[in-house]
C-alpha positions as CSV (number, residue, x, y, z in Angstrom):
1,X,149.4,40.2,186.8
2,X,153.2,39.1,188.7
3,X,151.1,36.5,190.1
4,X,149.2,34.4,189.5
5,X,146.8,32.5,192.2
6,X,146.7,28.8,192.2
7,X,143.6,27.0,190.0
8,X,142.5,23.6,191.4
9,X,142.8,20.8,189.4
10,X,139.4,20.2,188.6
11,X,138.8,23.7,187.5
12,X,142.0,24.1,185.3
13,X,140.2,22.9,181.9
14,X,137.4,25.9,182.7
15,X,139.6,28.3,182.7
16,X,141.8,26.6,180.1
17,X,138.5,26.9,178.0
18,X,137.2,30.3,179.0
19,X,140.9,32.2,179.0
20,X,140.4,34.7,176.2
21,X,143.6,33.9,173.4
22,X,144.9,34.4,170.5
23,X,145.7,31.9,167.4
24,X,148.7,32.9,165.5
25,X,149.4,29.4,163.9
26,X,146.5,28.8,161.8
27,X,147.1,27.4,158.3
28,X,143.5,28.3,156.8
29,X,143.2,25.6,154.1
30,X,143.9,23.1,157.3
31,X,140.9,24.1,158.9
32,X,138.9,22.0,155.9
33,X,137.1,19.4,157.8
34,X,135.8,16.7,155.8
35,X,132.7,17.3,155.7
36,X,133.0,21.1,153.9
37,X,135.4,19.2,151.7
38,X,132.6,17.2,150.2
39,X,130.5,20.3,150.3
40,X,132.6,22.2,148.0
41,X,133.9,18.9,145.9
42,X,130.0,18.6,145.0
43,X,129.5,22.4,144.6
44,X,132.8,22.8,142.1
45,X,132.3,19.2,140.1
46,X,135.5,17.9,141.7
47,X,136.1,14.4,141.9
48,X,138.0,12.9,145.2
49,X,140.0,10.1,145.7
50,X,137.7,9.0,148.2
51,X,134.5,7.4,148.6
52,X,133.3,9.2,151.6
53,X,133.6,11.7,154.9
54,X,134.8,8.5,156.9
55,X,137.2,7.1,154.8
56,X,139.0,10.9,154.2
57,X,139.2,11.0,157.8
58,X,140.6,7.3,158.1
59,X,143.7,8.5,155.4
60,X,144.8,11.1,158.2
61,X,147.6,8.7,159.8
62,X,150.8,10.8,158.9
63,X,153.8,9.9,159.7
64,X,155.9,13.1,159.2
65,X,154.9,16.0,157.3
66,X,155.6,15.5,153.9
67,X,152.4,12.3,154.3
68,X,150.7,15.3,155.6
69,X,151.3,17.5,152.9
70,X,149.9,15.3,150.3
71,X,146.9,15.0,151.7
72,X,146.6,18.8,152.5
73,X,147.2,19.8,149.0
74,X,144.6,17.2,147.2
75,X,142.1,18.8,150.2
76,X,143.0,22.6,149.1
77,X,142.0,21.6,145.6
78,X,137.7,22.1,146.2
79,X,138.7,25.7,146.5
80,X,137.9,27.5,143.1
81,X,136.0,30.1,144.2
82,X,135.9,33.8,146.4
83,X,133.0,32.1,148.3
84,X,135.0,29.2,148.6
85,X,137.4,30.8,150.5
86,X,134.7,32.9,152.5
87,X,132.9,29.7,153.7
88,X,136.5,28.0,154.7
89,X,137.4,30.4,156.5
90,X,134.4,31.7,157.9
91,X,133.7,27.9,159.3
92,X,137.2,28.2,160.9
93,X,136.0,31.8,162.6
94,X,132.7,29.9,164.1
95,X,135.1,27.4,165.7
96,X,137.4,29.8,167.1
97,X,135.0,32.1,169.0
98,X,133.6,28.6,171.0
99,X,137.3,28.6,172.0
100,X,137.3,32.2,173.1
101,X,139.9,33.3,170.7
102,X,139.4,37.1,170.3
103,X,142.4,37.7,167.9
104,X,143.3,34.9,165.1
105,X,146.6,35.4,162.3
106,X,145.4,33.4,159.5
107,X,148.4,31.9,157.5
108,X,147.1,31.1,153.8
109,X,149.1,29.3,150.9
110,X,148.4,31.1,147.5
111,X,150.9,29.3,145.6
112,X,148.7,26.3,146.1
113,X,146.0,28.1,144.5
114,X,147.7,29.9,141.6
115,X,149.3,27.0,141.0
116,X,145.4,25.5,139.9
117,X,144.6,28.8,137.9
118,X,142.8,30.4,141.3
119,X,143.4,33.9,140.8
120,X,145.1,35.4,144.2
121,X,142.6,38.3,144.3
122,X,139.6,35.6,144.8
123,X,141.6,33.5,147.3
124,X,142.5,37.2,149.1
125,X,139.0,38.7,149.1
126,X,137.6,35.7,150.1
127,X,139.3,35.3,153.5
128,X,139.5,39.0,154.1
129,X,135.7,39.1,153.4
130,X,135.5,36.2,156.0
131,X,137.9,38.2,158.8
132,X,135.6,41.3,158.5
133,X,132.7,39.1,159.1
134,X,134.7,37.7,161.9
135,X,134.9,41.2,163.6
136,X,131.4,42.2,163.3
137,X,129.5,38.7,164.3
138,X,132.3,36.7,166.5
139,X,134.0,40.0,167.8
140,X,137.4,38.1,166.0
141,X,140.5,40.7,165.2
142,X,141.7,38.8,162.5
143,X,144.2,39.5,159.4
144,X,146.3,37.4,156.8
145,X,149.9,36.1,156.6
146,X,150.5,35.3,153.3
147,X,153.2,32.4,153.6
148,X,155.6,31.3,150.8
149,X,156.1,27.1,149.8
150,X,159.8,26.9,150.7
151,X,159.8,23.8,148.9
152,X,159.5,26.1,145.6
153,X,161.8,28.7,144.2
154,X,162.8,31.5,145.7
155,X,161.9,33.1,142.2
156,X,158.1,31.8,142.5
157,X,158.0,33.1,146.0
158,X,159.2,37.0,144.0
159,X,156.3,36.0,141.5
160,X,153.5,35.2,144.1
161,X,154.8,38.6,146.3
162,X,154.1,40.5,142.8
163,X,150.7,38.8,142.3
164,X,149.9,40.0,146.4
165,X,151.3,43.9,146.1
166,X,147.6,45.2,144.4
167,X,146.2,43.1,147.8
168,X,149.1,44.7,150.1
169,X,146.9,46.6,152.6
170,X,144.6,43.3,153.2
171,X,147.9,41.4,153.9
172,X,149.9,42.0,157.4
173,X,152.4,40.0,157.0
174,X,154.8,37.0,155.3
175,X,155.6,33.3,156.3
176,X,157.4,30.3,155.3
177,X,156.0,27.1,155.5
178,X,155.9,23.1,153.4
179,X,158.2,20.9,153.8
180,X,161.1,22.1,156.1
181,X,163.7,19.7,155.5
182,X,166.1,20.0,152.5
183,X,164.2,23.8,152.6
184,X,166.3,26.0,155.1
185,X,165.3,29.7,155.6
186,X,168.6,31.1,153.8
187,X,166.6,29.7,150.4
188,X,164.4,33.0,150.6
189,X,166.8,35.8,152.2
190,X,166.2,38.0,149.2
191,X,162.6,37.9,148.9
192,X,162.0,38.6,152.5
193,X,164.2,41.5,152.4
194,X,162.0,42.8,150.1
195,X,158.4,41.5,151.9
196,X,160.6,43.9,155.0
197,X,161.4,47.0,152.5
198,X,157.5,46.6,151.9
199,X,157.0,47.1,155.5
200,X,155.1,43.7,156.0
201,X,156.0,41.8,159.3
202,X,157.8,38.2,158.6
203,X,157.9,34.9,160.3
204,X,158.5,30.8,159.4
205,X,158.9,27.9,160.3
206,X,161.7,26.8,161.7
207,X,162.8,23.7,164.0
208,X,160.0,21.4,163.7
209,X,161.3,18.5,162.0
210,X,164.6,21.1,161.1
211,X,167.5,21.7,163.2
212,X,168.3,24.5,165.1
213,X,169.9,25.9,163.1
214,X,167.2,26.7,160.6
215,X,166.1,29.1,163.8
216,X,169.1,30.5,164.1
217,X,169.2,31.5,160.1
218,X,165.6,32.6,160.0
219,X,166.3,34.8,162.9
220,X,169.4,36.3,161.6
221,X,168.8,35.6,157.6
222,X,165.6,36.0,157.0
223,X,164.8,38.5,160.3
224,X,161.8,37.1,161.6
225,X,160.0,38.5,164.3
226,X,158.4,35.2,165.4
227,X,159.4,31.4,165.1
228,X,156.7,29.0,164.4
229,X,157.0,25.7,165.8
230,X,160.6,26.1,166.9
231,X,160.5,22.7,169.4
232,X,164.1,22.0,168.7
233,X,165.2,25.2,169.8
234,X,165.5,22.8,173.6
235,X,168.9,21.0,171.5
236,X,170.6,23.9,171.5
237,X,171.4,26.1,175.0
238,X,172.5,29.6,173.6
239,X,169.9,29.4,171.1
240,X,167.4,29.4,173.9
241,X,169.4,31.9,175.8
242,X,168.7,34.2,172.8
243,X,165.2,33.3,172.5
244,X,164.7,33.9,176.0
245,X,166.6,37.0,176.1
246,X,165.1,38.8,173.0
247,X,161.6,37.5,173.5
248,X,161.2,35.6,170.1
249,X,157.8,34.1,170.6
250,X,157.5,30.4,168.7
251,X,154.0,29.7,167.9
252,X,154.2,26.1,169.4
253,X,151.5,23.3,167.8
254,X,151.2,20.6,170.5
255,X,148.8,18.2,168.6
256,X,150.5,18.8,165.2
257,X,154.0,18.0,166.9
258,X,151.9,14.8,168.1
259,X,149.9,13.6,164.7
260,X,153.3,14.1,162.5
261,X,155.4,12.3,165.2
262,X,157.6,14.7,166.5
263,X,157.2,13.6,170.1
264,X,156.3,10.5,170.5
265,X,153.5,11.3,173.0
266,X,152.0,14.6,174.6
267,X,153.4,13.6,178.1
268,X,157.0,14.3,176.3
269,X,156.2,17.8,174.7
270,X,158.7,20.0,175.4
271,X,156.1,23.3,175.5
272,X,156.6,23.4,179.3
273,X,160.2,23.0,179.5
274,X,160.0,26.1,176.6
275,X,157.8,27.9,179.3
276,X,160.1,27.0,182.2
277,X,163.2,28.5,180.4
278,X,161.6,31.9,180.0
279,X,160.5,31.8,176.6
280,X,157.4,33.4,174.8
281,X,155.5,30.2,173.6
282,X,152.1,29.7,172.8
283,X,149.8,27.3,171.8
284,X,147.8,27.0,167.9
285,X,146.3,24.6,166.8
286,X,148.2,24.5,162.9
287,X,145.9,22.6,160.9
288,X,143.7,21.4,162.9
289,X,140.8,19.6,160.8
290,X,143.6,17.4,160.2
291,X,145.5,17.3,163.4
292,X,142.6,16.7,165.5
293,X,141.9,19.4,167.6
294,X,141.5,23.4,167.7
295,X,142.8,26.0,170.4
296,X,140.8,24.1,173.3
297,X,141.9,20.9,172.4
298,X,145.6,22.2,172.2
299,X,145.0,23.3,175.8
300,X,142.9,21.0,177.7
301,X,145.1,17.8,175.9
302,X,148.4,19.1,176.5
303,X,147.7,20.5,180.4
304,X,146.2,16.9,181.4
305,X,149.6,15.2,179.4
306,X,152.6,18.1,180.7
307,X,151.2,18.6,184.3
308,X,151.3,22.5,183.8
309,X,149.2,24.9,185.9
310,X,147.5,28.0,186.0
311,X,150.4,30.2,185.5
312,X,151.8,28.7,182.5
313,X,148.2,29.1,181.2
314,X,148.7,32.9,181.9
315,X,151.7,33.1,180.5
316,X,150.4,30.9,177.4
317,X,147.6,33.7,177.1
318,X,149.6,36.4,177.1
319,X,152.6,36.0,175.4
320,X,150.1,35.0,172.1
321,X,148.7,38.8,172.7
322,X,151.7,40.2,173.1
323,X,153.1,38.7,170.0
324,X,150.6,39.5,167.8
325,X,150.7,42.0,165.1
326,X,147.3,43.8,166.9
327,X,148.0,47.1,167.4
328,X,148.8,48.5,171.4
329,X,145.1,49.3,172.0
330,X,143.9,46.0,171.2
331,X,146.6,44.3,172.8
332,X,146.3,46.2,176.4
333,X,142.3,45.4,175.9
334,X,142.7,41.6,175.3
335,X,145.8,41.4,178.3
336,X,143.0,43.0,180.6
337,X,140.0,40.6,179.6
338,X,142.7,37.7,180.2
339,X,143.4,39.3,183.6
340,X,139.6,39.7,184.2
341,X,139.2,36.0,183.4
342,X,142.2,35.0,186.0
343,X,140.0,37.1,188.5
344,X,137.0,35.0,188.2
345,X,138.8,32.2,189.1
346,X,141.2,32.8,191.9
């Protein structure tokens, strides 16, 4: 589609809603809504630091990401078990397909499991249980990006990759997420030239709360072949020449940027300037049992705050398929649903 027809206002949120799209900024353990939390605390015998559904929720007023973090990790610890893991991520999957997502790239953490004494084959056969369940009741494509804590050692990021070769073929990929500051992408150059020798496909995070320059290293370093978050890329020209020109998609997180205060309101986001400049953004929704909002709420929220229109929608849509690790097939299939979707509405 080179064009795309104009959407009136009022019916801009439907299609926003209905667009088929892909997730590929989902950190699993921050789809834990409160409620599941309590589920599994009571299931597993594990005592929380809070009374209650409500006053969980009430804690999640972060004001950067390490206040985030703390409260992410003490929520990861319910998970003990495979079905643990199933029913985390199989909640998630439920979620997703009322938002129309047809493809999702789940990011999990096992170092924040291993760490407890979870095994990584029940926190790996637990979510890849979930993603084929995905596929045959939501009609969900769906795999697993193992990511790495950067605020660890490289050498427990070589362990953890050791732990995950018996799971290799259930894994399509490595990240690099936790705390980004202090953390830069250069800390791991080793073990993802060894996660690439392997043949799995790399990305991290880079330029949310770090400079540009931590997108620069991960691109050149580390050799990612996607940037998530990347917002700060907009400080620095010929880094979004390059971005532009090689078509680096950054998996963009409006309502996380907003909950961890790195705009200081929607209405500022930068994903439309991103757009605009030519490069391959898209929207996820991060964590988003703690941030607020899933893929719809991304959309809908940040097209009423930015002002954007039907044909960043499209080009929101597409550029997740077309930077997914799906294979050619599924990506031509999912571009052509979008572009039957567009048709309904012009």
């Amino acid at each position: 589609m080179n064009s795309v027809r104009p959407v009136s206002p009022e019916r801009l949120p439907e299609l926003l809603r209905l667009m088929p799209k892909a997730e590929l900024h989902i950190h699993i353990e921050g789809s834990l809504e409160p409620e599941l939390i309590f589920a599994l605390a009571k299931r597993n015998g594990v005592a929380l630091p809070y009374a209650s559904v409500d006053e969980l929720r009430s804690a999640y007023a972060f004001t950067n990401l390490q206040s985030f973090l703390d409260i992410y990790y003490a929520g990861a610890s319910v998970l003990l078990t495979e079905q643990d893991f199933y029913d985390m991520a199989r909640a998630y999957f439920l979620k997703a397909a009322a938002d129309h997502v047809v493809h999702a790239e789940l990011f999990f953490d096992p170092q924040t499991h291993t760490a407890r004494g979870v095994s990584m084959e029940t926190v790996v056969r637990g979510l890849h249980r979930a993603c084929v369940d995905a596929q045959a009741g939501q009609g969900i494509s769906a795999s697993l990006i193992m990511c790495f804590l950067r605020h660890l050692s490289e050498e427990e990021a070589f362990e953890t990759l050791e732990q995950a070769l018996p799971y290799r073929e259930l894994i399509v990929g490595v990240g690099l997420d936790s705390g980004e500051v202090g953390n830069p992408p250069e800390k791991f150059a080793r073990v993802f030239a060894r996660c690439r020798e392997l043949g799995l496909h790399l990305v991290a995070h880079a330029g949310e709360e770090g400079p540009p320059a931590y997108i620069w290293t991960a691109l050149d370093l580390l050799k990612v072949e996607r940037i998530d978050h990347g917002v700060q890329a907009a400080k620095d020209p010929a880094l979004m020449q390059r971005l532009a020109r090689d078509r680096i998609a950054l998996t963009v997180c409006p309502l996380s940027n907003l909950k961890l205060c790195v705009f200081p309101d929607l209405a500022q986001h930068n994903l439309r300037q991103l757009l605009d400049a030519g490069l391959a953004a898209t929207v996820n929704s991060d964590d988003p049992a703690y941030f607020g909002g899933y893929m719809n709420d991304n959309f809908t929220q940040t097209f009423a705050a930015t002002g954007m229109q039907a044909s960043h929608a499209w080009a929101l849509a597409s550029n997740s398929f077309e930077a997914s690790f799906a294979g050619q097939a599924d990506k031509r299939k999912n571009l052509d649903s979008l572009a039957a979707c567009f048709e309904t509405f012009s």
